[in-house]
Structure formats: structure tokens, C-alpha cells
N, C-alpha and C positions, 0 to 999 in steps of 0.2 A: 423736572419730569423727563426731559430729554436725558440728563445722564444714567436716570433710572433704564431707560428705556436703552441705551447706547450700551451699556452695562450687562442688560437679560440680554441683548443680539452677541457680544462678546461670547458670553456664556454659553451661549445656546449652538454658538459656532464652533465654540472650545469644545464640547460636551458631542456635536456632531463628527468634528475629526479626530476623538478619543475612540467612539465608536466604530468610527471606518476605520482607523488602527487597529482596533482590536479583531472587529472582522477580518480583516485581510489576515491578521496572526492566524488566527482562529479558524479558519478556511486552509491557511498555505500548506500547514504541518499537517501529516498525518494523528489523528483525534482518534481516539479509545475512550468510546463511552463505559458506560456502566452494560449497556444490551449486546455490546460489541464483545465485551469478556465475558457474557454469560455464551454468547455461540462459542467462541471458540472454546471455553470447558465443555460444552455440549457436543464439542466431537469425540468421535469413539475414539475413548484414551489408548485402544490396542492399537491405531494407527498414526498416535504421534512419538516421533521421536522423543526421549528424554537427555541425551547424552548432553551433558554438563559441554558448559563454556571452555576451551582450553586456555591453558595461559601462555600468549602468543608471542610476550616477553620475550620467553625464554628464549625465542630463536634468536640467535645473534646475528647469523644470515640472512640478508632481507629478503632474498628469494624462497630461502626454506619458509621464512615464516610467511612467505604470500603462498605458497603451494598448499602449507597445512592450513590456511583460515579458508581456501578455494576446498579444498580436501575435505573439510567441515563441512562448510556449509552447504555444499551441491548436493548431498545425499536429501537436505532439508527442503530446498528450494525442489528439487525434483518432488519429493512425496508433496508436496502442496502442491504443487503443478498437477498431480496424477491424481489429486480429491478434485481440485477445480471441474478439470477434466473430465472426470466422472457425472460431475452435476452439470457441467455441460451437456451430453452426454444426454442425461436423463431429459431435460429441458427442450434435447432436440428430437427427443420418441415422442413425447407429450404432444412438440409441434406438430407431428404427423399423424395421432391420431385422432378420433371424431368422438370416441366415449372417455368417459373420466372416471377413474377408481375415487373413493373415498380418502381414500392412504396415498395415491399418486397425488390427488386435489392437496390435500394437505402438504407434502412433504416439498408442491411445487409454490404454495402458499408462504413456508417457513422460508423457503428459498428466493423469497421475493422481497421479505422481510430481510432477509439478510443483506440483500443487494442494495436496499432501497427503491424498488422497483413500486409502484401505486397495485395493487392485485384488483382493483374494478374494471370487471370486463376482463375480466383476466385472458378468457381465450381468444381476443386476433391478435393479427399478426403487429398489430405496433405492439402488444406484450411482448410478444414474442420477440419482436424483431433487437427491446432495449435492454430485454434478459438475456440472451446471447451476445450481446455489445458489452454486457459488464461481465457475465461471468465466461471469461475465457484465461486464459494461461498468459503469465508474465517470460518472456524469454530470460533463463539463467542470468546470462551474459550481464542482464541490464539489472537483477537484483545482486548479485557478484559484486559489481563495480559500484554500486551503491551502500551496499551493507559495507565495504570495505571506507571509502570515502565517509560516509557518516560516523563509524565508529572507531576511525585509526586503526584499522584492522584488528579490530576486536579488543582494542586495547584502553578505549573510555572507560569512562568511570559509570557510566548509565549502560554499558555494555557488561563491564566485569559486576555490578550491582543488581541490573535490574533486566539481564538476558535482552535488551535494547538495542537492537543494531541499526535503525533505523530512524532513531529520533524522534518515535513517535509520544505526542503528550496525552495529557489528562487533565481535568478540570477539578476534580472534587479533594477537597485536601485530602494529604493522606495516600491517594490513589498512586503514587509513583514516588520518583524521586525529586527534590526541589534543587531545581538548578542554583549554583555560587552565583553567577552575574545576571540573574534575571534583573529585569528593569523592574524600577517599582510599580508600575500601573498594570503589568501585569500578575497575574495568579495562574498562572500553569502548572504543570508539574511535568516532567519526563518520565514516561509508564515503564512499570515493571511488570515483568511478564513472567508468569511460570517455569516457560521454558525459549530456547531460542528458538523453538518451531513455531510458537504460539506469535510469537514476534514479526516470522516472515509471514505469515497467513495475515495478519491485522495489517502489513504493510498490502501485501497483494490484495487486500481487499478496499485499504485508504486508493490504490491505483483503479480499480476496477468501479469505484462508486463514487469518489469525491467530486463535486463541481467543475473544480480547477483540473480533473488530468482527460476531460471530455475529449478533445485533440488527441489522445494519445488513442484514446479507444475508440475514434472513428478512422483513424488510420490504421489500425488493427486488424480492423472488422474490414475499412477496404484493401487488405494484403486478403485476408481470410476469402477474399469474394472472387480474386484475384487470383486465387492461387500460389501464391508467393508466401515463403518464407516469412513467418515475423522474428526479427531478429531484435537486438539490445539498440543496436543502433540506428535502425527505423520509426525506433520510438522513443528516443531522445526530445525528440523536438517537442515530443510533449510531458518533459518535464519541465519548463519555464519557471512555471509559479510555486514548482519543489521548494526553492532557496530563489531566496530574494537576491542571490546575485545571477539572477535571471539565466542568459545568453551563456556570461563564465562558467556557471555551473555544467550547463550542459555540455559545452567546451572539455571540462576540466573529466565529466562521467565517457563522452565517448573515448577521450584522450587516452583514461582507464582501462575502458575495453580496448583499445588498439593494443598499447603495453604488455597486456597481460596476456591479448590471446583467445579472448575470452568468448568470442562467438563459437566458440571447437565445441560449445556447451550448448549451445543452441540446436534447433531438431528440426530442419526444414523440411523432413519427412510429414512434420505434423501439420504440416499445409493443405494438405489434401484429406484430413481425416479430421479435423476439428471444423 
């Protein structure tokens, strides 16, 4: 009876750090449900980019070919930044009024669903105060040096396949691409995206609502209170839990923006108006 019993606590230990493994996987990466790709098809298609991936190969010059992947993608990263923005925007007229439209309730409803925001008791201010903490603007600078870092400058195989710059997965078979060295206990997949806009929006949206990037967007919102600049490198420190090589990573992303330059992207004017 004892080995029966020494045998289920094995088990039941095995079976408990399979699932903290899987959680922590399952939390670290940015995740694209099935409700996650129905919003982003739900934006007005006249205001998404569709311009095709380039092939970044071709540049032999590794400076040409970092100017033209910076060249791409900042027009992308900006118009997301400027929808953000807007629903920001709208979120902080609602704060300040006393009556509620029908169509505003709603549209600031959809918008709470999107964020993961709870909508009970929707109007005080800790609503208020957690909608404004998730939906704000990601600094260029710091999706540049990432979308570059995750996808070899555009040059992966979940980047040239599946408009993926950013690693992010999926769970349901089928839904993306299946990684060559996945492990066997897991089942992921790496998401395919439409388009490479639809890609930076599901990243800026993994940053502005996951668990794990909380740290980055309390110190966002204390530049924002502050009146300071939020820049790429401000908010580094809370990319920890991005990649499991923790501290290095973060290392390796600011290292990127220094290199490149890459704050000249950034908009400190938007300090006092967001």
C-alpha cells in the first residue's frame, strides 16, 4: 500500500510541474485566441495596411537591409499606435462625462472585452483608471527592436509564412504554423496572420493585457502621470517574462535600440496629449 501510495504522490508531483511548465509557456508568449482574431478582422479593413512582406534577403548590405525592414514596418507600427490612440481618446471623453449614449455604452463595452478589462460597474474610476493603463501606445522604438530580434529581420520562416514577426502562438490545431523542434509535451503552434499589421496589433495588444507585461504598463502610465516621454527603453524592464532568457533578453532589445538609433521613432511630444 505504501508503494501504491508513494507512486500516486510521484504522479501527482510529475502531473503538477508539467502543468506549472505548461502555464508559464502558455502565459510567457504572446497567445491568439480564436476571439483575439475575430477583433482584429473586425477592424475597419480601409484602415489596415496590406502591403505584402518584403524579401529582406535580398539585401546583401546589412545596413540596407535594416533601413528597409525599419522602412516597412514604422508606417505599421505608427497606424496601430494612431487606432490605439484613438480609443484612448474615446475612453478618456467617456471619463469625463456624467450621461451615456447607447452606442458610446456599447462601443466602450466592446472595448473592454477587447482589453480584458471586467465591465461591472463599469463607470468609476478604478474602470477607468485599468482601461487607460492597458490601452495606450507602444513606443516604435521598442516594437522595431523586437519585431527585428524575433524574426531575423524578417527573414524566419513564421515571418516569410505566416506574416509573424513577433512569435506569437496559438493553440487550436491547424491555427498557425507547427514549429520543427517543438518539445513533445507541448501543442502549440506559431499564428499566421493575415497581414503583417494584423500581427503588430495582436503583439501591442499581448503587451497592453497579458499578466506577465503588468510592470511595463505601470510604468507607462507613471511616465504618462509624470509627464515624461514613454520611450522603447523605459520599458524594457518590463519585458522579463517576454523570453525566458529573462535579464539577457532585455540586454540584448535595448542593445538593439541603442545600435539602430531607434528612439529618433519615438514621439515625446505624445507625453502631454495621451
Amino acid at each position: 500500500m505504501k508503494n501504491y501510495r508513494s507512486y500516486a504522490v510521484i504522479a501527482f508531483s510529475g502531473a503538477l510541474v508539467w502543468l506549472f511548465t505548461f502555464s508559464f509557456w502558455y502565459d510567457l508568449h504572446a497567445l491568439v485566441v480564436k476571439d483575439d482574431k475575430k477583433e482584429l478582422k473586425a477592424t475597419n479593413a480601409n484602415l489596415i495596411p496590406t502591403e505584402p512582406l518584403p524579401d529582406f534577403s535580398s539585401y546583401e548590405d546589412v545596413g540596407e537591409k535594416k533601413d528597409a525592414f525599419f522602412s516597412y514596418l514604422l508606417p505599421l507600427v505608427q497606424q496601430a499606435n494612431r487606432q490605439i490612440k484613438e480609443e484612448r481618446q474615446f475612453i478618456q471623453k467617456m471619463q469625463r462625462q456624467t450621461t451615456f449614449s447607447t452606442e458610446d455604452t456599447a462601443r466602450l463595452q466592446r472595448l473592454a472585452e477587447t482589453y480584458r478589462v471586467p465591465f461591472d460597474d463599469a463607470f468609476n474610476n478604478n474602470f477607468f483608471k485599468l482601461m487607460l493603463r492597458r490601452v495606450d501606445t507602444i513606443p516604435p522604438s521598442l516594437v522595431l527592436a523586437q519585431a527585428a530580434n524575433e524574426s531575423g529581420w524578417g527573414g524566419s520562416r513564421f515571418a516569410r509564412e505566416g506574416n509573424n514577426l513577433f512569435g506569437q502562438w496559438c493553440f487550436k490545431p491547424g491555427c498557425g504554423i507547427e514549429p520543427a523542434q517543438r518539445a513533445s509535451h507541448l501543442q502549440h503552434e506559431v499564428a499566421r496572420f493575415d497581414t503583417v499589421y494584423h500581427s503588430v496589433m495582436s503583439y501591442m495588444r499581448n503587451l497592453n493585457r497579458n499578466l506577465h507585461y503588468i510592470d511595463l504598463r505601470k510604468t507607462r502610465e507613471k511616465l504618462r502621470a509624470q509627464g515624461l516621454a514613454v520611450t522603447g527603453q523605459s520599458l524594457t524592464p518590463g519585458l522579463a517574462k517576454y523570453s525566458t532568457r529573462g535579464e539577457a533578453y532585455i540586454a540584448e532589445i535595448q542593445g538593439m535600440i541603442r545600435a539602430n538609433d531607434l528612439e529618433k521613432y519615438d514621439q515625446p511630444s505624445d507625453a502631454a496629449t495621451l
